[in-house]
C-alpha positions in Angstrom: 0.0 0.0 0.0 2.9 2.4 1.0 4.4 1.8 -2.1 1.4 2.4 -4.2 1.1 5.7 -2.7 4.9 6.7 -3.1 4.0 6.0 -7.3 1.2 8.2 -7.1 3.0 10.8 -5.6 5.9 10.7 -8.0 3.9 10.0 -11.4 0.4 11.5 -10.9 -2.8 10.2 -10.4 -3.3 7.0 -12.4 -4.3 7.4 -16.5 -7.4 5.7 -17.7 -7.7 4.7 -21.1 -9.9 5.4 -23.5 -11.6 2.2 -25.7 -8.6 1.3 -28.2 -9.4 1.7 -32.2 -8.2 1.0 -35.5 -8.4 3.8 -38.1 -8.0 2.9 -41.6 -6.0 5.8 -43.6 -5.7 6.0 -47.3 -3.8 8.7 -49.6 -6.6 11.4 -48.6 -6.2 13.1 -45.0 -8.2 11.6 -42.1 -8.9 12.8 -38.7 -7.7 10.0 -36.6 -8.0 11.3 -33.4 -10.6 14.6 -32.4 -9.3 17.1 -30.1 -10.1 16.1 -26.8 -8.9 18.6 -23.5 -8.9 16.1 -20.6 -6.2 14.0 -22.9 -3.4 12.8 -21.0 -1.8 10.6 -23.2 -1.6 9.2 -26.5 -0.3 6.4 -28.5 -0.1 6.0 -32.1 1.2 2.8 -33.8 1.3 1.9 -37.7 -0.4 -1.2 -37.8 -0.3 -1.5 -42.1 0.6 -5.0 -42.8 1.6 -4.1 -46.9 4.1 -1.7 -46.2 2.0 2.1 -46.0 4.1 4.6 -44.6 1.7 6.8 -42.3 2.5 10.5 -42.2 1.0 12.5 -39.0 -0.4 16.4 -38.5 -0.5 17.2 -34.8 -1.7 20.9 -35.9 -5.4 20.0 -36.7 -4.2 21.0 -40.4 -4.2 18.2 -43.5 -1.6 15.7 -43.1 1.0 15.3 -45.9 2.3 12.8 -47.1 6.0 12.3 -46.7 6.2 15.3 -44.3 5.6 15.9 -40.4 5.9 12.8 -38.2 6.3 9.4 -40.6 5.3 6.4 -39.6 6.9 3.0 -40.7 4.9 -0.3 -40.3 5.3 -0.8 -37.0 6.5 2.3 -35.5 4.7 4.0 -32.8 4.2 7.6 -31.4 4.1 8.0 -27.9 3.0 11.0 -26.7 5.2 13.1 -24.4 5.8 16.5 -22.3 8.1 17.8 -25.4 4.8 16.4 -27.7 2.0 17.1 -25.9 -1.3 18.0 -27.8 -4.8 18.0 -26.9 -5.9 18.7 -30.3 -7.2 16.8 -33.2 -4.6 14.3 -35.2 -4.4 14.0 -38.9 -3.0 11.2 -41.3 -2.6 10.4 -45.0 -0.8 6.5 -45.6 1.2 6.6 -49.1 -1.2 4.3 -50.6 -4.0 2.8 -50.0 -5.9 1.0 -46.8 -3.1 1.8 -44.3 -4.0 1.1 -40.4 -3.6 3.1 -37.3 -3.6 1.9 -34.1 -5.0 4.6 -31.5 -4.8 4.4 -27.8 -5.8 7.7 -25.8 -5.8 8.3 -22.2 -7.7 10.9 -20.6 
């Protein structure tokens, strides 16, 4: 118990998650996450199994592809206190039926 209490105190109150989704991004921009103010964390992962590199927007601005954050198959964003956002994410995959893996924490 006492050293459940000595966590908290270090790291903060404990995140809950948000249900986890898949978002599947083609070569048009797609909001994958909305904005959301009580976010606390967030982590992205390229889930594309045929080799879609995922390109991110944290400004709530189109996503391009092949500029901003890129994601390989596989890769992950983790959201940090030099990345922090609370506002909405956008992606574009260079082609076709690319898949994001979302989990936010609130």
């Amino acid at each position: 118990m006492l050293f459940q209490q000595l966590i908290q105190a270090v790291l903060g109150k404990p995140k809950s998650p948000a249900v986890a989704t898949q978002v599947t991004v083609g070569t048009t921009t797609v909001n994958i996450v909305a904005g959301n103010t009580s976010r606390t964390g967030l982590i992205i992962t390229n889930a594309s199994t045929s080799g879609q590199i995922i390109s991110l927007s944290m400004t709530g601005a189109p996503a391009v592809a092949s500029n901003g954050l890129m994601l390989w198959p596989g890769d992950a964003w983790y959201m940090d206190g030099f990345s922090f956002t609370q506002g909405p994410v956008q992606a574009i995959a260079s082609a076709a039926s690319g898949i994001i893996a979302v989990q936010e924490f609130n």
